[in-house]
N, CA, C and O atoms as CSV, one atom per row, in Angstrom:
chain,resi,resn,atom,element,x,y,z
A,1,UNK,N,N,10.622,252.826,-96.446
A,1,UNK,CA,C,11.220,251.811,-97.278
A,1,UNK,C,C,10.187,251.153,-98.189
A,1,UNK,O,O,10.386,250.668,-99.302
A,2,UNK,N,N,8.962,251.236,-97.454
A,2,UNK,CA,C,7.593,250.380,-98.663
A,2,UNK,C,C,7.227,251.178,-99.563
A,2,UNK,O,O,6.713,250.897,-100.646
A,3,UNK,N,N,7.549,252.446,-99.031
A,3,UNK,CA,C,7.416,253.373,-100.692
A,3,UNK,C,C,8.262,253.101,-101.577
A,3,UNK,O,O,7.846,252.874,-102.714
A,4,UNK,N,N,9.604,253.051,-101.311
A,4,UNK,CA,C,10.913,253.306,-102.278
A,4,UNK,C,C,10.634,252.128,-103.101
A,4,UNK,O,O,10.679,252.130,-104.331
A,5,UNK,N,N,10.263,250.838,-102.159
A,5,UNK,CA,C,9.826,249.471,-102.858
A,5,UNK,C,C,9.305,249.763,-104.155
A,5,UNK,O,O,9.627,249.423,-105.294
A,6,UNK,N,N,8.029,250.797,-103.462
A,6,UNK,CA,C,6.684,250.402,-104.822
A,6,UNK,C,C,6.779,251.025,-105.464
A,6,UNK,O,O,6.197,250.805,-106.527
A,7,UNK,N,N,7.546,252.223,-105.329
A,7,UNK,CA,C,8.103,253.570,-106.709
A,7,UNK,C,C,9.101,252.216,-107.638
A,7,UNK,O,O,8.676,251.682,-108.662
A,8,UNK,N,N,9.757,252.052,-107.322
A,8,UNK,CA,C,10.535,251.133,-107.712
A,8,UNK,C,C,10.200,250.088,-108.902
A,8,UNK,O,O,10.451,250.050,-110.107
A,9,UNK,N,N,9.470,249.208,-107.929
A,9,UNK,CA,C,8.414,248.566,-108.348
A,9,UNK,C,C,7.340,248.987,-110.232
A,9,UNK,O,O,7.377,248.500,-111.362
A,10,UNK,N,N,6.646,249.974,-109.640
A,10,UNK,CA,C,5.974,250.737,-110.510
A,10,UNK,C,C,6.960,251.165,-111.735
A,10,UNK,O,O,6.611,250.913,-112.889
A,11,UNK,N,N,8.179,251.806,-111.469
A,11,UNK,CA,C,9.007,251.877,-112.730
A,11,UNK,C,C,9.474,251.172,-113.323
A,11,UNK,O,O,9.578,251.490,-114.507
A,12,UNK,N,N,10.121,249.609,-112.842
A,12,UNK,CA,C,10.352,248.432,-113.422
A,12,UNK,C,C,9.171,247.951,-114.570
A,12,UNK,O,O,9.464,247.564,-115.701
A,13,UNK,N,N,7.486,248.078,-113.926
A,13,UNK,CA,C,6.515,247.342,-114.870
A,13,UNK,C,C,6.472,248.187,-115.753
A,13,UNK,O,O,6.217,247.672,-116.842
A,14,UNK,N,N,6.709,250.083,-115.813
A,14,UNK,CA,C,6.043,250.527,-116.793
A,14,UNK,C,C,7.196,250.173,-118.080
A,14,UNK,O,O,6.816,250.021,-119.241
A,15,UNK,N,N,8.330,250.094,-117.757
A,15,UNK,CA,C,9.218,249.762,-118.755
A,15,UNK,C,C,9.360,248.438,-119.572
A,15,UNK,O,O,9.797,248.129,-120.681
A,16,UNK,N,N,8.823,247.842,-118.575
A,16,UNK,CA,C,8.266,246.091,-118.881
A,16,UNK,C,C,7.293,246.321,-120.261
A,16,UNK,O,O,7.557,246.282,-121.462
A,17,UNK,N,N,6.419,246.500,-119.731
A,17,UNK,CA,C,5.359,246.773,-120.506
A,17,UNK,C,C,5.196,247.725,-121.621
A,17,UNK,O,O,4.211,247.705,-122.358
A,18,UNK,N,N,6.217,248.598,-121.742
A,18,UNK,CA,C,6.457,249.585,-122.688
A,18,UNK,C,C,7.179,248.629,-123.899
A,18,UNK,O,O,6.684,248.378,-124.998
A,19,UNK,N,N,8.489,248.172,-123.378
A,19,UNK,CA,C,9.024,247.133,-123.761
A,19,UNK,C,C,8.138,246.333,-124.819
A,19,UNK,O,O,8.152,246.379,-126.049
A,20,UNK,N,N,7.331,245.555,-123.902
A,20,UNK,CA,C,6.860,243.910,-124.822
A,20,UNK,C,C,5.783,244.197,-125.355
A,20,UNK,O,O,5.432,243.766,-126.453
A,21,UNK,N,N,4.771,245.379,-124.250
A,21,UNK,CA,C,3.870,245.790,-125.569
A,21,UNK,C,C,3.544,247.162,-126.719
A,21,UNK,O,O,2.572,247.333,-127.454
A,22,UNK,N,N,5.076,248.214,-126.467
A,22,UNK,CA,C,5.057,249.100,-127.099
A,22,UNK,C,C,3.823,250.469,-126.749
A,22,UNK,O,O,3.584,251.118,-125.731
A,23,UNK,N,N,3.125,250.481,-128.440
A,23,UNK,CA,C,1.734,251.252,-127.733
A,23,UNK,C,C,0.445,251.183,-127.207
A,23,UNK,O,O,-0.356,252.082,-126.948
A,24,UNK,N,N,0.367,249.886,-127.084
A,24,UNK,CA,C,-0.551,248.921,-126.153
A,24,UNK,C,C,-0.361,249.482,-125.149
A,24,UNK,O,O,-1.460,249.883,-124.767
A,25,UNK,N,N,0.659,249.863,-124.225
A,25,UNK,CA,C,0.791,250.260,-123.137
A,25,UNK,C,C,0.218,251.719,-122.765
A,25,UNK,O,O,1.143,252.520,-122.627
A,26,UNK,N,N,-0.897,252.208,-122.590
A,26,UNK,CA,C,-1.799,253.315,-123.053
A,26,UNK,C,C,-1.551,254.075,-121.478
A,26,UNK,O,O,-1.004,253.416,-120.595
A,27,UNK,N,N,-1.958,255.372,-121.239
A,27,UNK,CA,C,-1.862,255.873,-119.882
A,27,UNK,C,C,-2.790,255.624,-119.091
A,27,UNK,O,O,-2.698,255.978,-117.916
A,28,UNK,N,N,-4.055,254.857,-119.637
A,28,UNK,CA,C,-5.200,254.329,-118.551
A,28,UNK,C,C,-4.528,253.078,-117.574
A,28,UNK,O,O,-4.656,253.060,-116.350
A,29,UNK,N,N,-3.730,251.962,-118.426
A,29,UNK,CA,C,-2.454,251.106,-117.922
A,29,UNK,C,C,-1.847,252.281,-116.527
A,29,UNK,O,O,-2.363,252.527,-115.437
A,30,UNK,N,N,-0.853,252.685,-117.022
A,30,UNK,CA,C,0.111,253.427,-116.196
A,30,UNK,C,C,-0.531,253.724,-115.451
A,30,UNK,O,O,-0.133,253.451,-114.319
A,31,UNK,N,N,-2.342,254.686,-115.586
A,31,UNK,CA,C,-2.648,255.207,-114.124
A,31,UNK,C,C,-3.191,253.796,-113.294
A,31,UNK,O,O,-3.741,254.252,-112.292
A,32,UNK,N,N,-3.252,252.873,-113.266
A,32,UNK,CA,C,-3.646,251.622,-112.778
A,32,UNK,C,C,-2.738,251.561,-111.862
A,32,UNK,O,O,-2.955,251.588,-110.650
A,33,UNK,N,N,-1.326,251.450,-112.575
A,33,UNK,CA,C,-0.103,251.270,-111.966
A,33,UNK,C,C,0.566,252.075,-110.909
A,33,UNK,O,O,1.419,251.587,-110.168
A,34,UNK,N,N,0.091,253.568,-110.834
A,34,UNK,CA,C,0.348,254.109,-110.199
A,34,UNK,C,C,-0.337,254.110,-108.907
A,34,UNK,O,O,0.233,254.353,-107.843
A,35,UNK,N,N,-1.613,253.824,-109.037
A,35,UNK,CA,C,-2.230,253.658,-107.843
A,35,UNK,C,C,-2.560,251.987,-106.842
A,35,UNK,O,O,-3.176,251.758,-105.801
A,36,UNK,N,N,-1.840,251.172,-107.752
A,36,UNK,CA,C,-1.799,249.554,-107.422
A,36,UNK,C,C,-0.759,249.496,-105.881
A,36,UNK,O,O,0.217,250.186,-105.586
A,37,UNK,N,N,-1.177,248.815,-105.412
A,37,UNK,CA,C,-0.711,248.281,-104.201
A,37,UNK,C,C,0.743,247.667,-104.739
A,37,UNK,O,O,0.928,247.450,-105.937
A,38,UNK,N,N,1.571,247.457,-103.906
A,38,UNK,CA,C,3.229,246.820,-104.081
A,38,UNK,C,C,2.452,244.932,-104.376
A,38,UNK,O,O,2.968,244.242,-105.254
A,39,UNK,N,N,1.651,244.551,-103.815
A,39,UNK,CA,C,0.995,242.918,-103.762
A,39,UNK,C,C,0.854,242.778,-105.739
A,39,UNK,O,O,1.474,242.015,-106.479
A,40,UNK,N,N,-0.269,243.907,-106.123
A,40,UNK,CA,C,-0.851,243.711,-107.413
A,40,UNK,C,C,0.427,244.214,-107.911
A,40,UNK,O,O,0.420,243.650,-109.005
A,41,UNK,N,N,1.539,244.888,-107.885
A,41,UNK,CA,C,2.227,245.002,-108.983
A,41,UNK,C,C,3.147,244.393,-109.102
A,41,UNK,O,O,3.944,244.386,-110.040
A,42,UNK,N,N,3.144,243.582,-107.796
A,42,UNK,CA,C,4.351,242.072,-108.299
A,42,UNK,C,C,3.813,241.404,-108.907
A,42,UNK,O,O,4.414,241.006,-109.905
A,43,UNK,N,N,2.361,240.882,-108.669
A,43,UNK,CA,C,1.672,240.008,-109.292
A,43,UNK,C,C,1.645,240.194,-111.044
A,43,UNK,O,O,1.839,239.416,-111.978
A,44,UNK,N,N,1.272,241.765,-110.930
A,44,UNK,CA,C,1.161,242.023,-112.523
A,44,UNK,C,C,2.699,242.138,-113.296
A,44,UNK,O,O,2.724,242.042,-114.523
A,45,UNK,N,N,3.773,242.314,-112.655
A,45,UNK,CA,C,5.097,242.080,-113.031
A,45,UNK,C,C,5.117,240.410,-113.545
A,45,UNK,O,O,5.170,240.079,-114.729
A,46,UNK,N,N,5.070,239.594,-112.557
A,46,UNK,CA,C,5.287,237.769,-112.626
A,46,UNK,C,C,4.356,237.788,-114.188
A,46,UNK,O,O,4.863,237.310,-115.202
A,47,UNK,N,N,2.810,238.468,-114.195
A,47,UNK,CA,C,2.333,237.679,-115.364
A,47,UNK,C,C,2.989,238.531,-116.521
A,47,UNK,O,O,2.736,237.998,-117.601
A,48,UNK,N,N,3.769,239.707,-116.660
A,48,UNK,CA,C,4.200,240.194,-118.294
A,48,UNK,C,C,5.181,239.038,-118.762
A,48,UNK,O,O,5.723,239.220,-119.852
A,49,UNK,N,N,5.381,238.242,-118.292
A,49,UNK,CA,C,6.309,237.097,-118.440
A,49,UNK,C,C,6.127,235.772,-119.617
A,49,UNK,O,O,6.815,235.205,-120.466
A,50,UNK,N,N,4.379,235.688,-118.904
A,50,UNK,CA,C,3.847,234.808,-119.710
A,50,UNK,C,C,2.769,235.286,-120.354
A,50,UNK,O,O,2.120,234.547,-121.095
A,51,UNK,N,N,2.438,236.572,-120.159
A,51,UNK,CA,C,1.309,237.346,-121.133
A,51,UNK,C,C,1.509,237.652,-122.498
A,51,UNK,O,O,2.492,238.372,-122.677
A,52,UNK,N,N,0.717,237.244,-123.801
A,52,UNK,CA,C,0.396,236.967,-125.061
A,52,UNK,C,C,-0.368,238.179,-125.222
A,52,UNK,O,O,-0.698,238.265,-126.404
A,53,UNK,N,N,-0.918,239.443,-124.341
A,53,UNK,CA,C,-1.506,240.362,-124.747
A,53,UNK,C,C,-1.479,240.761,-123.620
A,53,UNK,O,O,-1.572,239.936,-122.711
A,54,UNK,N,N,-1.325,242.330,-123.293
A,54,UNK,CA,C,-1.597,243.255,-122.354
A,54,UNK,C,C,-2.354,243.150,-121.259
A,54,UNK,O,O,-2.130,243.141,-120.048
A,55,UNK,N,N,-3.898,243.024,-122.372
A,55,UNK,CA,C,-5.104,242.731,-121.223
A,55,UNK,C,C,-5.032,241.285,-120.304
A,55,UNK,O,O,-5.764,240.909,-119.388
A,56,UNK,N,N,-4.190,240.826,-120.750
A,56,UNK,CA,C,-4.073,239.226,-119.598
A,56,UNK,C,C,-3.547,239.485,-118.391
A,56,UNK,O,O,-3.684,238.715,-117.440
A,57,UNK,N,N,-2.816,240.741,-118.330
A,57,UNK,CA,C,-1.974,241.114,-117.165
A,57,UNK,C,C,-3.020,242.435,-116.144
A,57,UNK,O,O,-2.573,242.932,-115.110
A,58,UNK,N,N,-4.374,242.785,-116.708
A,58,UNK,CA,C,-4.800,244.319,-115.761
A,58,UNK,C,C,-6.358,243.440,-115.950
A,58,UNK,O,O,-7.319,244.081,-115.524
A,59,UNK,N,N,-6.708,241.953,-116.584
A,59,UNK,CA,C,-8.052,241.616,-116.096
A,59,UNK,C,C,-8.491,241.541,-114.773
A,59,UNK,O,O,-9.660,241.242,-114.526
């Protein structure tokens, strides 16, 4: 079930982020994402919310 979470998880941000920052969203991003813990990719989900640039969300 903590996989299905973080697959889950992981597909929600990349669309997030595809979304608000288009081609900002580069595949060095995505491979981050793929290998991030379910903790860091809620965290990095909560900040695309209030992030003004990409890099505010993978510092």
């Amino acid at each position: 079930m903590q996989q299905g979470m973080q697959q889950g998880e992981v597909a929600v941000l990349h669309r997030l982020l595809q979304t608000k920052f288009g081609e900002k969203f580069t595949d060095t991003y995505r491979q981050r994402i793929d290998k991030a813990n379910i903790n860091t990719l809620l965290d990095w989900s909560e900040q695309v919310l209030s992030a003004q640039s990409i890099d505010e969300i993978f510092r």
